[in-house]
N, C-alpha and C positions, 0 to 999 in steps of 0.2 A: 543545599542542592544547587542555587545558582550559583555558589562558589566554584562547585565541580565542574559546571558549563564552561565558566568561565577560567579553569586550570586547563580544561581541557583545548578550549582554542587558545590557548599564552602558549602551550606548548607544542602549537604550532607552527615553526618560522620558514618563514622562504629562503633562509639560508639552508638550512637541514633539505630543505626539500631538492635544492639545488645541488647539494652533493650527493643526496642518494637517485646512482645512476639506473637503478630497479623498477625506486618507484619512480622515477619520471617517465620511462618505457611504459608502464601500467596507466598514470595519469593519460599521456598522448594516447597508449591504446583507447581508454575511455571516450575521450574527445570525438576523437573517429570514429568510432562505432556509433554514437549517438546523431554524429553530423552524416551518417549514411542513411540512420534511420531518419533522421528529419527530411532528406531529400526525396526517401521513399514515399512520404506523406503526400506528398506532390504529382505524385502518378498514378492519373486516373483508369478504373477500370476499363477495360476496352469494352467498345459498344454502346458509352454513354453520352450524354451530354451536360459535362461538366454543368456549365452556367444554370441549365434548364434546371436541374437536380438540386443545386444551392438556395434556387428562387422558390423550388418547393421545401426544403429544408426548410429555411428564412421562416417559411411560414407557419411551420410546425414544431419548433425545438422547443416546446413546454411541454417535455417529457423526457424518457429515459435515455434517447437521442442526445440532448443536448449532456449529460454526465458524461456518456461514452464519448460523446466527437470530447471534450474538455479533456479526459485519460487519451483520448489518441492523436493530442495537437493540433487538430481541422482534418485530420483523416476522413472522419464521418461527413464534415460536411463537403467536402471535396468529393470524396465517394473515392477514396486513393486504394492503391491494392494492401494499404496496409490501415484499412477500417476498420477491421475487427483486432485492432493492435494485440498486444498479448494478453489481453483476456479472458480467454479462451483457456488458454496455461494458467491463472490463476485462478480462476475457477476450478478446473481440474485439480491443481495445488488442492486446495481449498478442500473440494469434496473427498481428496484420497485423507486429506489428513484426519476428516471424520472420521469416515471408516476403519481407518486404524484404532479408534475407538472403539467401536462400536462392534465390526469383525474379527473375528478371534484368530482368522487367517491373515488375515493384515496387519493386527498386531504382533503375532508371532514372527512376521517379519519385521515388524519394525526392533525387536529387541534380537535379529541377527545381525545387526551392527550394519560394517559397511556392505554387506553383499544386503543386505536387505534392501539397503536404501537403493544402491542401484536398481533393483527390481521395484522396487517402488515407483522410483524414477521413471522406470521404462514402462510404466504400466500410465503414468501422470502421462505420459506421451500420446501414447496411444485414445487414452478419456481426451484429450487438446484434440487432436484428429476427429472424435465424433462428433465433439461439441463445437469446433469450427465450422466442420460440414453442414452441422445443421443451423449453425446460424447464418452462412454463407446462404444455401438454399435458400432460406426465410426472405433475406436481403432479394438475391434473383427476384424471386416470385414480387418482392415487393415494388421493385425496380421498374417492372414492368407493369404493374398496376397504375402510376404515374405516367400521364399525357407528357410527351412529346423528350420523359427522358432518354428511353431506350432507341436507337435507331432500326435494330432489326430482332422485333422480342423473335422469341421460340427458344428450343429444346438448346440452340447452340451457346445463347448467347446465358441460359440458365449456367451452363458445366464451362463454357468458360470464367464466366466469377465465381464461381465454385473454386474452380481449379488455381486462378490470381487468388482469393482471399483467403486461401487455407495457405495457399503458399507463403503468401505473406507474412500468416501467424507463424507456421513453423519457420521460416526465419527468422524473425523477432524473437521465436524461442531459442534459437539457434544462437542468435547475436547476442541475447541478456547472459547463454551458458559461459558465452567467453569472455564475456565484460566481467563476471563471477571469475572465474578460473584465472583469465590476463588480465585483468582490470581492475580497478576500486571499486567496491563494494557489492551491493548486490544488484546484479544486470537487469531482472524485470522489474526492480523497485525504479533503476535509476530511468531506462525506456519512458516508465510512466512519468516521472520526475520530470524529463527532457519534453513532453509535449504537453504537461501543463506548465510549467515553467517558460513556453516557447509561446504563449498564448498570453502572458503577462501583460506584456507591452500595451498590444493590443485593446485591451481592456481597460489600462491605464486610460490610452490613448483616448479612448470611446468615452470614456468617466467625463474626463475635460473638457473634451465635446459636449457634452452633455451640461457641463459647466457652463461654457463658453454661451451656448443657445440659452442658456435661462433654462433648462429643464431640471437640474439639477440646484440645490442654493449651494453656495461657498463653504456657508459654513456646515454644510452635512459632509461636503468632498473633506475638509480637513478633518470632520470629524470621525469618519472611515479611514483616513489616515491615520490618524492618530490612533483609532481601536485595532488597525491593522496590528501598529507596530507592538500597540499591548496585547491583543491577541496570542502574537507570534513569541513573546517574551512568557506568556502564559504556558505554551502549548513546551515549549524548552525544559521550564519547570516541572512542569506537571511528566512529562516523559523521561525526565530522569528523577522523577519522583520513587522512593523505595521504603516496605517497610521490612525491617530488617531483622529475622529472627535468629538469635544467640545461637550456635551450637557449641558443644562442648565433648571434647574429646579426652577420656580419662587415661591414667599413666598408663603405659605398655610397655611390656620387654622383648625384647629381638634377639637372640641369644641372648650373650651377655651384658646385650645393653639394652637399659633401661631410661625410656624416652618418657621425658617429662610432656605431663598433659597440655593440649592446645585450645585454644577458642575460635572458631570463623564463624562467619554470617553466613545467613539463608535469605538471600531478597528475594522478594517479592514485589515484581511491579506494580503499582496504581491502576496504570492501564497494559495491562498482560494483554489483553486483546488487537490495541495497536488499529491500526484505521480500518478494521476488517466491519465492525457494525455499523459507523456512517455510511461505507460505499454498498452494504444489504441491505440497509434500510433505505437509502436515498434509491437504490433500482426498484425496488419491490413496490415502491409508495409512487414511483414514477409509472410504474407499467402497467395501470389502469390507462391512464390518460393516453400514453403514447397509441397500446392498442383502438382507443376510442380514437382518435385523431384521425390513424391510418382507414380506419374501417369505416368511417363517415364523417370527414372534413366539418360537415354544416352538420351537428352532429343532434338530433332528436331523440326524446322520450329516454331511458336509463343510461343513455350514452351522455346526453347531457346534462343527467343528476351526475353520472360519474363526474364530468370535467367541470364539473360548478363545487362538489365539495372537494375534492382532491386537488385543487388548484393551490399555487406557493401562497401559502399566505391566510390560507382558510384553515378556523381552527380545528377540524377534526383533521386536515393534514396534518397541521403542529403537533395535537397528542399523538395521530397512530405514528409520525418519525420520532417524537420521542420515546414512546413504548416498545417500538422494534432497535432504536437506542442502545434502550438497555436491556431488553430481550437476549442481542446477540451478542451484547459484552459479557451478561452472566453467563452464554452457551458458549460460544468461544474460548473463554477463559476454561470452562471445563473442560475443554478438547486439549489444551495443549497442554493443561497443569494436571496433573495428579498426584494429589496428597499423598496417595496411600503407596504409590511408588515410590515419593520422593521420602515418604517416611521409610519403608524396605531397605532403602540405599543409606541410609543414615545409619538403621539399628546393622546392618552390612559393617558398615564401618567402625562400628562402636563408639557413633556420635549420639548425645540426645541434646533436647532443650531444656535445660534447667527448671526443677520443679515439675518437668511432664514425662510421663511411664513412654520408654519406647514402643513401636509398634504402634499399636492400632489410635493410642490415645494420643500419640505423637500425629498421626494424619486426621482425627479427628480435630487438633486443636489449629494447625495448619490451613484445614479447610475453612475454621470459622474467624479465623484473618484473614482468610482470601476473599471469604465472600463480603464482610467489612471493608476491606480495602476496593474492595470491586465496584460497592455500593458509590464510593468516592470518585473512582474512574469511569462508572455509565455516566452519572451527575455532569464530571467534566467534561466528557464525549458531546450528551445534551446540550449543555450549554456553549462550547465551543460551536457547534454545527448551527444548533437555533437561532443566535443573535444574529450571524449573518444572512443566514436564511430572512429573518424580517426583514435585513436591509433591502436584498435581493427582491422580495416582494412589495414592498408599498414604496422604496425610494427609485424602482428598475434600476438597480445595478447589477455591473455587468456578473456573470454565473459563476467566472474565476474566482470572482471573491467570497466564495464560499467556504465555509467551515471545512469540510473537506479535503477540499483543495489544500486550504493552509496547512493543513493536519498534517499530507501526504508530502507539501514539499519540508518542511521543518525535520519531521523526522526522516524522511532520507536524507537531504543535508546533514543530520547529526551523528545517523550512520555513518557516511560516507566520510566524516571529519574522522570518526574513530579508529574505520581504517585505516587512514592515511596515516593518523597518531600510531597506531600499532604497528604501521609498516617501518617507518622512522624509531621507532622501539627497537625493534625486531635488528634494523641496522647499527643502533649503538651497540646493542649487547653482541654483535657478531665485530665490531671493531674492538669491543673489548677486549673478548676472547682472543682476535687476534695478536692487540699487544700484551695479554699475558703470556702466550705463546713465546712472542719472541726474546719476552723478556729473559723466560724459559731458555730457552736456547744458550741466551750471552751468557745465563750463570755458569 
C-alpha cells in the first residue's frame, strides 16, 4: 500500500504538467478561487468591533468555537462574513445523505441516477439556507450579548449579519461548485483544506515561541515534529488501506461469441467513513463547554461541573471522543455502504465471491468484513485524533496540530494528487488516440 502512494506521486512530473494546457487552466482556476476566499476571511461583519470581538474570542476558544474558526482559517475569530465557512453545506451534505437511507422517498431518488442527484442537490441547497440562517441568528443574538462588541445592537444590525453570513455561505457554496466542475478536485474539501492549511504557519510560529520563552522543552518541539511526520506517513497508509474481495465472473456468450470468464476486486476501505466521525465527535464533545462559556463566563454550580470534566485533557472527555469515535465510523459506514445492494448488482451481473451463494449470503458475508474492517478503522481514527489531543492538553500546543486537522489536510492533498494523476491520464490516452488516428489516415 505505501508502494501505491508512492507510484502514485512518481507519476507525477512537472513536465506532464507543463504540457497539459487543460489542466493548468483548472490548476490556476483552483488557486484563485481559494486566494478570493482567503481574502474574504478578512472582511469583517459590519456593525462590529473587530479588535473588541477577538479579545472576547482570546478568551473563550476552549470549545466548539475554536474547531470552527480552525475549518474557517481565522473567519471566526475575525468575525469575517465568511464565519460560518461552508459548513453549513456540509452539514446539510451530511443530513440528505441520511435520509436517503433512511426515507424511502429520498432513496428512490437517489437510484433515479442523474436527475435524482440534481434534486437532491437542489433540496441540500435549500437545508444550507435554513441552517445558515439559523446559525447566523444564533451568532447576531450572540454578538450582541458581548460589552462593547456591537456598536449599534437592535433588530438592524441582527438581519444585516443574517444577510452577510448566509451570503457568505452561499457563496463559498457557490465557489467549492466551480472549483469541482473547473477546478481540481473537490471544492468544499479543498475551501476547508485552504483555511486550515493557511493557519499552519502560524502555529508553527507560536510552538517556537513558546520554545524560545522556556514554555515549551526542545526536546518535546522535535518530538511533535517528528510524531507529526510519522503521523502524517500513518494516516497516507492507513487511507489507502483496502481489503479486497475476489469476484468472479463465469464464461458467457454474446451471440456467437463466447467470452472467456474474468476476475476483479471488490474494495473495501479501512476507513470508508473518511474524517466524518472526528469532526462529530470533536463538535458534540465541544458544545457543552462552549454553550456554558457563552451563558456564564465565571461559570457556577453544573455549569462548572460541565467545564471541569469535559475540558481537553480530562478523562471522561477522552473515553466519550473515543466512543462517539467509533460510534459514527460504525454509522457512517452504514450510510454510505450497503451490502445488500452492492450484493444485487453483483448477482445483476453474474458475478460472485468464490465459495459464497449469490444474493443474500453474498451481502451477509460482505457485511461481516465490513464491520471487521471498520473495527480497524474507528481504532485508527482513535488513535490518530487521541495522541494529539494529549499533546494539545498537558504540553498547550497549538489546536492546528490536531488529529483532525492532519486527517483533513493528508487526505485532501491525496485526493487532490489523484485528480491531477487522472487528468494527466485522461491526456495521454487522448494524444494516443490522436496518433493512432493519424496514423490511420497516412495508411
Amino acid at each position: 500500500m505505501a508502494s501505491a502512494a508512492e507510484q502514485l506521486a512518481a507519476s507525477i512530473n512537472f513536465s506532464a504538467i507543463g504540457k497539459a494546457e487543460e489542466l493548468k487552466k483548472r490548476i490556476w482556476f483552483t488557486l484563485g478561487a481559494l486566494i478570493i476566499y482567503r481574502l474574504g476571511t478578512y472582511i469583517p461583519l459590519p456593525g462590529i468591533d473587530p479588535v473588541a470581538f477577538e479579545q472576547s474570542f482570546t478568551g473563550r476558544q476552549q470549545g466548539v468555537l475554536e474547531l470552527f474558526n480552525m475549518f474557517a482559517g481565522g473567519a471566526v475569530q475575525r468575525m469575517a462574513i465568511f464565519a460560518l465557512n461552508i459548513m453549513p453545506y456540509i452539514s446539510a451534505s451530511i443530513i440528505l445523505q441520511l435520509l436517503t437511507s433512511v426515507v424511502p422517498s429520498f432513496e428512490a431518488l437517489k437510484k433515479e441516477g442523474e436527475q435524482g442527484r440534481k434534486v437532491i442537490n437542489q433540496y441540500t441547497r435549500y437545508l444550507t439556507v435554513v441552517l445558515a440562517i439559523f446559525q447566523a441568528w444564533g451568532i447576531s443574538i450572540g454578538l450582541q450579548g458581548q460589552e462593547g462588541v456591537v456598536a449599534n445592537p437592535g433588530l438592524f444590525f441582527q438581519i444585516s449579519t443574517v444577510i452577510s453570513l448566509v451570503g457568505g455561505t452561499m457563496f463559498l457554496m457557490w465557489l467549492g461548485e466551480q472549483i469541482t466542475a473547473r477546478g481540481i478536485g473537490n471544492g468544499s474539501s479543498l475551501i476547508i483544506f485552504a483555511g486550515i492549511v493557511a493557519a499552519f504557519p502560524s502555529a508553527i510560529v507560536s510552538t517556537l515561541e513558546l520554545g524560545r520563552q522556556g514554555a515549551l522543552n526542545t526536546g518535546l518541539i522535535i518530538f511533535v515534529i517528528i510524531m507529526a511526520l510519522f503521523v502524517t506517513a500513518f494516516i497516507v497508509f492507513m487511507e489507502r488501506a483496502q481489503r479486497r474481495l475476489l469476484i468472479t465472473y463465469p464464461k458467457r456468450q454474446v451471440g456467437n461469441r463466447m467470452y472467456e470468464g474474468q476476475t476483479s476486486f471488490l474494495p473495501l476501505k479501512i476507513n470508508t467513513a473518511g474524517v466524518i466521525p472526528p469532526i462529530f465527535a470533536s463538535s458534540l464533545l465541544l458544545l457543552p463547554t462552549t454553550l456554558a462559556n457563552f451563558s456564564a463566563p465565571e461559570a457556577t454550580g453544573w455549569l462548572a461541573t460541565i467545564n471541569a470534566y469535559f475540558a481537553h485533557g480530562r478523562p471522561l472527555y477522552m473515553l466519550c471522543y473515543i466512543g462517539l469515535i467509533v460510534f459514527f465510523a460504525f454509522f457512517y459506514t452504514a450510510v454510505v455502504f450497503n451490502p445488500t445492494e452492492t450484493a444485487d448488482n453483483l448477482k445483476k451481473h453474474g458475478g460472485f465471491i468464490p465459495g459464497i451463494r449469490p444474493g443474500e449470503r453474498t451481502a451477509q458475508y460482505i457485511d461481516e468484513v465490513l464491520t471487521r474492517i471498520t473495527v480497524i478503522g474507528a481504532a485508527y481514527l482513535a488513535a490518530i485524533c487521541l495522541l494529539p489531543e494529549m499533546l494539545i492538553s498537558y504540553a498547550a500546543l497549538p489546536f492546528y496540530f490536531g488529529g483532525t486537522s492532519l486527517l483533513i489536510v493528508v487526505s485532501v492533498t491525496m485526493d487532490t494528487v489523484a485528480h491531477i494523476h487522472g487528468h494527466l491520464q485522461a491526456q495521454q490516452y487522448e494524444g494516443l488516440v490522436k496518433k493512432a488516428k493519424l496514423r490511420g489516415r497516412r495508411r
